[in-house]
C-alpha positions as CSV (number, residue, x, y, z in Angstrom):
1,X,145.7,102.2,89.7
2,X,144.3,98.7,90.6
3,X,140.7,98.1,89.6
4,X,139.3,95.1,91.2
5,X,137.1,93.4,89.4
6,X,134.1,91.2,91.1
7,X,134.4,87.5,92.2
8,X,133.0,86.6,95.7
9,X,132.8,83.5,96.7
10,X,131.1,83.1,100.1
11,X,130.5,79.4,102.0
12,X,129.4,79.1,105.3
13,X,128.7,76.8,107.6
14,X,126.3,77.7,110.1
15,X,124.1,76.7,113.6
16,X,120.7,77.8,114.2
17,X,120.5,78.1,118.6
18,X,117.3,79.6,119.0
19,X,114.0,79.8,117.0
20,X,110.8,81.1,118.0
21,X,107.3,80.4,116.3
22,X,104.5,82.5,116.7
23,X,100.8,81.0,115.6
24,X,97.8,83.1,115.1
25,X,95.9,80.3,116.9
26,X,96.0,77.1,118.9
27,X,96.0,74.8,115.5
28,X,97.6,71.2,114.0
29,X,101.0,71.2,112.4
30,X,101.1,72.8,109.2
31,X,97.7,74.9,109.9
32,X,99.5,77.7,111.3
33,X,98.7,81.4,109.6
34,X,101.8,83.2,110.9
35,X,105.2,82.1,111.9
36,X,107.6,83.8,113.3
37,X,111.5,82.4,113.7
38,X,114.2,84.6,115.5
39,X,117.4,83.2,116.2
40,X,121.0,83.4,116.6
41,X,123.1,82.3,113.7
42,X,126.5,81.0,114.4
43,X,128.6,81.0,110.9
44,X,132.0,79.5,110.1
45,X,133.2,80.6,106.8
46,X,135.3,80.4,104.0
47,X,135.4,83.1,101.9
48,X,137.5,83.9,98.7
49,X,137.8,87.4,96.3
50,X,139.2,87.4,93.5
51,X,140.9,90.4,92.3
52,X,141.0,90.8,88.3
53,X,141.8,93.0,85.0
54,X,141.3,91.9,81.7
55,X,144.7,89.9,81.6
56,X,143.5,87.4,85.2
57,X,143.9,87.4,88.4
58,X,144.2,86.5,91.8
59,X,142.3,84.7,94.8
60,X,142.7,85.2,98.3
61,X,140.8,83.6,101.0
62,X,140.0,86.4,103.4
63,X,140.0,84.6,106.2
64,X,143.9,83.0,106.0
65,X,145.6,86.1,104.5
66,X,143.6,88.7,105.7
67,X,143.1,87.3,109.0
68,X,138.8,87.9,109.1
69,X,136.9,86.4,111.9
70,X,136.2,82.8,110.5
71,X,133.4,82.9,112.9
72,X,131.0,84.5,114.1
73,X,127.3,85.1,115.5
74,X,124.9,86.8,113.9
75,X,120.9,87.3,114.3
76,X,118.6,85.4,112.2
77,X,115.1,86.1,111.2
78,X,111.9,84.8,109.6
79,X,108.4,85.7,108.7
80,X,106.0,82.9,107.2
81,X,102.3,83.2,106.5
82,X,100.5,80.7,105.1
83,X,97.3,82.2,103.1
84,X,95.6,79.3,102.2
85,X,96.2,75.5,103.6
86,X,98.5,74.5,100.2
87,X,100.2,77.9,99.9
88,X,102.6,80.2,101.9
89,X,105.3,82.8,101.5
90,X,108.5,83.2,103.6
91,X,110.7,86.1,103.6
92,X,114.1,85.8,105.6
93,X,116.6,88.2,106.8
94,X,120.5,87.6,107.3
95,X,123.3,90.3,107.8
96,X,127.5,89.1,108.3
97,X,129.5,92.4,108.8
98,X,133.0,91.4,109.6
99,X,136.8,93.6,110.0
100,X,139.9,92.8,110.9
101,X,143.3,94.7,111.0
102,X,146.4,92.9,110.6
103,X,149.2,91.8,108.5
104,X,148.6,89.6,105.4
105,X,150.5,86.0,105.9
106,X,151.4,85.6,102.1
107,X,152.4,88.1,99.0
108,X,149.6,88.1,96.2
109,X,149.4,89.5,93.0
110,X,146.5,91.8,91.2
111,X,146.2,92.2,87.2
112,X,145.3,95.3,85.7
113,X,145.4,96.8,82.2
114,X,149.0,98.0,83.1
115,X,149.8,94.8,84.0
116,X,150.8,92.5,87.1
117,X,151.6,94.1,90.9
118,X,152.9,92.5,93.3
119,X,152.1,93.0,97.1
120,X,154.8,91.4,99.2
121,X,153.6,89.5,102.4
122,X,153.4,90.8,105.9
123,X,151.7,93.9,104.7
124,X,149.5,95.8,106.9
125,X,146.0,95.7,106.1
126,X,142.2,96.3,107.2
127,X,139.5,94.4,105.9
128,X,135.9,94.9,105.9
129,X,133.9,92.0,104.7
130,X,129.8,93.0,104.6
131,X,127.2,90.4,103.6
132,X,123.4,90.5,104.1
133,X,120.9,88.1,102.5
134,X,117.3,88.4,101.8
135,X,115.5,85.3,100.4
136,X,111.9,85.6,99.8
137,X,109.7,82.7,98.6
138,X,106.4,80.9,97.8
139,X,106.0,77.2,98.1
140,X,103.3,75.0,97.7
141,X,102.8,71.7,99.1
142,X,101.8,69.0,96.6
143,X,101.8,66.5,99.6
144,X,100.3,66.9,103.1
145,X,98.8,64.7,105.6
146,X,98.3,65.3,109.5
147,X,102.2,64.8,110.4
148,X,104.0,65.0,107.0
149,X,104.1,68.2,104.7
150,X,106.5,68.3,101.4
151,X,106.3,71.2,98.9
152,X,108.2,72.8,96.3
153,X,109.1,76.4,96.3
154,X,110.1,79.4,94.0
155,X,111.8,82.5,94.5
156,X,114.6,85.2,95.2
157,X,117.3,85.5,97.6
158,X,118.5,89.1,97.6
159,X,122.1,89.3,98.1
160,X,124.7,92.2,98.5
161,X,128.2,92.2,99.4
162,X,130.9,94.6,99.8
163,X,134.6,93.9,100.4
164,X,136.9,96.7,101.2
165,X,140.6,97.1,101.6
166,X,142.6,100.4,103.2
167,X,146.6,99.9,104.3
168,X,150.0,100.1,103.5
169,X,152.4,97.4,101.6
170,X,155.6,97.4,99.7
171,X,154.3,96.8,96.2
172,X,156.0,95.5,93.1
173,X,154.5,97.9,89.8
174,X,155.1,96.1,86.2
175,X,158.1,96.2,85.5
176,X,159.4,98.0,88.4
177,X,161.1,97.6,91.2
178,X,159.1,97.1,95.0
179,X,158.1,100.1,96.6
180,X,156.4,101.1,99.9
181,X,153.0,102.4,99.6
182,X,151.8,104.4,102.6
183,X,148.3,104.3,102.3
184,X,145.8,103.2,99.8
185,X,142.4,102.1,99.6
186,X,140.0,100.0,97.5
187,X,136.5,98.7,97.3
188,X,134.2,96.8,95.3
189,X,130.7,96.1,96.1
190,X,128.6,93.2,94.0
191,X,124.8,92.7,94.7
192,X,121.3,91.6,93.1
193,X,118.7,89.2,92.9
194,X,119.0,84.9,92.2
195,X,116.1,83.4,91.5
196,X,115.8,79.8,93.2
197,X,113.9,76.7,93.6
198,X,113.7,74.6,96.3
199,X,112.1,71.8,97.8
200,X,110.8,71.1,101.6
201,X,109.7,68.6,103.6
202,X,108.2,68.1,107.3
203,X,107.8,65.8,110.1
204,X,105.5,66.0,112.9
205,X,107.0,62.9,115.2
206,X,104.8,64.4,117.9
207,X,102.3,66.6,117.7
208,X,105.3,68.9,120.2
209,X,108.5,67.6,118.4
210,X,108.8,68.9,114.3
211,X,112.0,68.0,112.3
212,X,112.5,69.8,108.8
213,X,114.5,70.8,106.1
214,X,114.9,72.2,102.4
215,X,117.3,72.3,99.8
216,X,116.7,75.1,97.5
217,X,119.5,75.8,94.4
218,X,120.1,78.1,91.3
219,X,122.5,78.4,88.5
220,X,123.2,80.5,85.9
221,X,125.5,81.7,82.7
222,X,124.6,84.5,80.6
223,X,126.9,87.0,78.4
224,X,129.7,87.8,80.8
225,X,127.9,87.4,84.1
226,X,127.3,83.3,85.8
227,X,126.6,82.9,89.3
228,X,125.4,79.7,91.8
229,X,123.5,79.3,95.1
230,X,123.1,76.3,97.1
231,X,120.7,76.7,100.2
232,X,120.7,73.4,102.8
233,X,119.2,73.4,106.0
234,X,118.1,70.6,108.6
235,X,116.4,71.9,111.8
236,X,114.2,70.6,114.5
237,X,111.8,72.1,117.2
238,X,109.8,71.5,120.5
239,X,106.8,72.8,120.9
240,X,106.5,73.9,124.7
241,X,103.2,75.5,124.0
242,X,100.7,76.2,121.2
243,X,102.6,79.8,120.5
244,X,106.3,79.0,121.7
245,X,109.0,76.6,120.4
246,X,112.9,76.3,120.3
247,X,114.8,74.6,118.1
248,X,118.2,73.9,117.2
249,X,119.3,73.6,112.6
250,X,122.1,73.7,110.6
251,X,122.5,75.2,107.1
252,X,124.7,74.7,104.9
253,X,125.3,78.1,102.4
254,X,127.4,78.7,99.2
255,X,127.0,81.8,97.0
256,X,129.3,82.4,93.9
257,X,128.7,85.1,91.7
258,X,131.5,86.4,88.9
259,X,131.5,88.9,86.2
């Protein structure tokens, strides 16, 4: 039996198109109560799993051997409300759920307490890749005039993923000799909360045209379990009226997480 053991490494590149902002009232920038940002998120990713026993293992970017969507567009939303001039809290919502069926384009190998298999290339093999992010912060700004706002943030950012595998292959056991397998199956899910800190900063070059961005990061080792998160994002937006704006951001997002 082959028990996968949990590395995801997720990066993605992505496009913000559309972003909406809802104010409570007709007010300067950075005097808003509520915000709300809707969007559509266009991704490009690279994404590797390591499968592992006690002895190793191996890495396979799901994306080349697997043949997952390397693309693709997703919604995007965000709640802000700012309680008090200095002080706000956002709470975000992301969700990637990607398949594919096809033939892998190189032979990898899995360790296990038995020891090595090997599964030969071309084999035939559906993927499901799920991924859904939920970063929740509060961030204060130590600096803030009429067009410029910078502030530092704290938080978590929610994440779960699940990878799943179901096909057939002609598999090498140790020490044996390859052998078609007709159908098998195997999952592995990793998820949980990474506390991170960020900084922000914003521009009013109008009082209709905003440009922005933050950088917020974590990193940890502890016992058996270490895990990253990088979080970049530049974005701007045009006001068309005191309740309505689009905008157009990228974001740059990397999560690794190993146990």
């Amino acid at each position: 039996m082959i028990n996968p053991r949990g590395l995801f490494q997720t990066a993605g590149l992505a496009i913000v198109l559309l972003m909406t902002g809802a104010k409570a009232q007709a007010v300067g920038f950075g005097e808003e109560t509520v915000s709300i940002r809707l969007g559509t998120f266009l991704s490009d990713f690279d994404t590797t799993a390591t499968l592992s026993g006690p002895n190793g293992g191996t890495s396979v970017n799901l994306e080349d051997a697997l043949g997952l969507d390397d693309q693709q567009a997703t919604f995007r939303g965000e709640l802000g409300w700012r309680f008090a001039p200095r002080h706000r809290v956002v709470l975000g919502y992301y969700d990637f759920e990607r398949s594919s069926v096809g033939m892998s384009s190189s032979s990898f190998t899995v360790d296990t307490p038995e020891g090595t298999y090997v599964f030969d290339a071309n084999a035939t093999i559906t993927t499901e890749f799920d991924w859904r992010l939920i970063p929740i912060s509060y961030a204060y700004s130590f600096y803030k005039t009429d067009d410029l706002e910078l502030s530092a943030s704290v938080g978590v950012h929610w994440f779960d993923a699940t990878i799943g595998f179901t096909g057939s292959a002609t598999v090498t056991p140790p020490g044996g000799v390859p052998t078609p397998v007709a159908s098998a199956a195997e999952a592995e899910t990793a998820s949980g909360p990474l506390p991170v800190f960020g900084l922000q900063a914003g521009y009013a070059i109008t009082p209709k045209w905003v440009v922005g961005g933050h950088l917020n990061y974590f990193g940890l080792e502890y016992d058996e379990y270490s895990g990253s998160l990088v979080d970049a994002r530049l974005d701007t937006e045009y006001w068309f009226t005191d309740n309505f704006s689009v905008g157009l951001g990228y974001t740059w997002y990397n999560i690794d997480f190993a146990k």
